[in-house]
N, C-alpha and C positions, 0 to 999 in steps of 0.2 A: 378737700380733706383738711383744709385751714382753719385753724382755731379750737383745735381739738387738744383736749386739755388730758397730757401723759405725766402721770406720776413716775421718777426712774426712782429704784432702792439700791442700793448697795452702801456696804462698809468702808469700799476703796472710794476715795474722794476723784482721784483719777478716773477712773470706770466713769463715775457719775457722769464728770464734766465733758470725755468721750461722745459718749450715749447724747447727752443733750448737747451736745454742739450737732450732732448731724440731724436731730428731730428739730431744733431749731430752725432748720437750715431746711426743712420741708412744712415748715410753716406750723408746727406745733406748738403750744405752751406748757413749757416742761415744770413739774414741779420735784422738787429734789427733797432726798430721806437718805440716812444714813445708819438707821437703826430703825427694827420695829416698831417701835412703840412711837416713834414719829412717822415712820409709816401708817400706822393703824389711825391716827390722829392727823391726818394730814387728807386719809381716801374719806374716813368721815365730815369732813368738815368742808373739803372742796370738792367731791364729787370728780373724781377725774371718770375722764371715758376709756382709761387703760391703765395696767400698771407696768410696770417691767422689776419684777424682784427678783433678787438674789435668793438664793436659796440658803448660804451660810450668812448668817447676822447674829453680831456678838451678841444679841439679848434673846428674840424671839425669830426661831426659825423661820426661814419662807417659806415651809411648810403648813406649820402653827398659823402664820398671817391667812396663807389661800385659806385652811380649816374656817379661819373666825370670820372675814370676808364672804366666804360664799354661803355663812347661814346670813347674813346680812344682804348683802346685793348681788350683783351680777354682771360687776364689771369684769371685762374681759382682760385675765391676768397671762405676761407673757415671764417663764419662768428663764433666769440666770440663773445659770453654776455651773461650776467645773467637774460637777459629775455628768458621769457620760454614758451608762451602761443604761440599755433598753428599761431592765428593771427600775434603775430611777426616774426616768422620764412616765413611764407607768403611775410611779406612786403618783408624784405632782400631777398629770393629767388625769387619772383617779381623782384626786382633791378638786378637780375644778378647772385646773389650769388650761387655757387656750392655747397655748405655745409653748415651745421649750427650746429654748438656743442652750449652747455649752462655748466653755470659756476653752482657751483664747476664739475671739469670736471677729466678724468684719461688722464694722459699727453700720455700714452700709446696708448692709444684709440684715442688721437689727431694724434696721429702719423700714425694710423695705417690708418685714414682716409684720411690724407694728403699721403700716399702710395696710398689709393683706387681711390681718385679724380686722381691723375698725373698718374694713368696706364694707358694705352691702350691696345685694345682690341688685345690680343695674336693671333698670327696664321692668322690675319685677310685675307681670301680670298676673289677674284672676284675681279672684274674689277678696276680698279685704278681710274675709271673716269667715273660717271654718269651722263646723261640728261634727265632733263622730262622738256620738253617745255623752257621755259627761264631760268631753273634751274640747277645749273653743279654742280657736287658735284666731287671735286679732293683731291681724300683719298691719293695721295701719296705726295701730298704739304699741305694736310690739308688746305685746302681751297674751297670755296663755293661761287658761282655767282648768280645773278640775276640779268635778261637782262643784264649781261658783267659788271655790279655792284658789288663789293665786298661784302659780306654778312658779319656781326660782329658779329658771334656768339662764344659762349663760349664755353670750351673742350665738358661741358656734352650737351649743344645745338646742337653741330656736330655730337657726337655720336650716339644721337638721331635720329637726321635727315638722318644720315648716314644708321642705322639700317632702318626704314622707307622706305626711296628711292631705296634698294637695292630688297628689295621685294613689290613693288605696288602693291593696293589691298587687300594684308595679312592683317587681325585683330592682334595684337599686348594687350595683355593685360598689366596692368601695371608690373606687377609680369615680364613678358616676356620681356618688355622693362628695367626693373631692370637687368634684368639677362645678356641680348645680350648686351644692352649697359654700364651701368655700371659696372660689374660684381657683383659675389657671397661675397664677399667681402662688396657691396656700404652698408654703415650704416645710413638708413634715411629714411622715410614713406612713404606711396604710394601717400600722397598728392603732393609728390615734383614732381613727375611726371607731373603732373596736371599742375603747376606752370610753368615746365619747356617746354611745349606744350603751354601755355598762350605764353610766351614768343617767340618760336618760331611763333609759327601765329601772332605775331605784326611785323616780320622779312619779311617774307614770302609773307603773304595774301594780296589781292587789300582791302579786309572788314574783320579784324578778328573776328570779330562780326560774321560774315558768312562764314565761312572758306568754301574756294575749294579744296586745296590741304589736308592738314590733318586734315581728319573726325574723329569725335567721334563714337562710334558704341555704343548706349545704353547699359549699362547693358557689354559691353565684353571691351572696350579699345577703340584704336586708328589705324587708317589706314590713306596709304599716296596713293593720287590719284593726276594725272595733268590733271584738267578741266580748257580749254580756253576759255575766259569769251565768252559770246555768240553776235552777232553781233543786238539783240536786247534788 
């Protein structure tokens, strides 16, 4: 996990230096922002493979940043702030967001989660390349089609979809989809599951209002099916 290159945001100069003494200290290369707009200019320019943003910044919320970033890439953002209610952890992982810590926070436990977001799934076996209908899923470029479209999705959106399309049909409960794709490790509620299925079926779906490909199954989870829309 050395040499992984984490953008920290925040306003508090403190926080910053926090944050990046304990990523330091697990062998990261931390790059530091203290407002938006150096943020926005710092993930275009050096490619970090994470960010950790605050959510209140004097200029451009870290709301506005996920928004502009995730039409752009699909680095895997862990959100800061001292809002705490289920609803705002909602909006931000709505937007894109991979994580969501709340202030006052253990730097440790930031860290341990910026480890759990950038792992990838160990040992991963089978095929390097799937198709269901318009849909390619290539697990050795980490990359994803639709009708020959690039798909934007985010580390935990792939992994997701990854686990799903490998097994068509399988129920998936959230607990399950915790486990295979994020691992034993992910620190965060079975809501975010929910969130991050929202998210892919606006990717995905002709109607995510009506999803074809991943069903909900009352009461058990989620399964990934390819139904071709019908010719009436």
């Amino acid at each position: 996990m050395t040499g992984k290159r984490v953008l920290v945001v925040d306003d508090d100069a403190k926080t910053v230096e926090l944050v990046k003494l304990y990523l330091d200290k697990d062998g990261y290369e931390v790059l530091t922002a203290y407002d938006g707009v150096e943020a926005l200019r710092i993930a275009r320019e050096s490619g970090p493979e994470l960010i950790v943003l605050d959510l209140m910044l004097p200029d451009i919320d870290g709301l506005e940043i996920c928004r502009t970033l995730r039409h752009e890439c699909d680095v895997p953002i862990i959100m800061l702030t001292a809002r705490t209610t289920d609803q705002d952890k909602l909006v931000g992982l709505g937007l894109g967001a991979d994580d969501y810590v709340t202030k006052p926070f253990s730097p440790r436990e930031l860290a341990a989660r910026v480890g759990a977001v950038l792992r990838r799934l160990p040992g991963e076996r089978g095929p390097t390349e799937i198709k269901h209908g318009e849909l390619t899923m290539d697990f050795a470029r980490r990359e994803a089609f639709l009708a020959a479209r690039p798909l934007l999705l985010t580390d935990v959106e792939f992994k997701l979809l990854g686990v799903l399309t490998r097994e068509p049909g399988r129920v998936f409960s959230r607990g399950d989809l915790i486990e295979k794709a994020l691992g034993y490790d992910f620190v965060g509620f079975d809501r975010t599951i929910d969130v991050h299925i929202l998210n892919l079926r606006r990717k995905i779906e002709p109607s995510p209002s009506h999803p074809r490909h991943i069903k909900t199954v009352y009461g058990a989870g989620y399964k990934f099916v390819w139904e071709e829309p019908s010719d009436t």
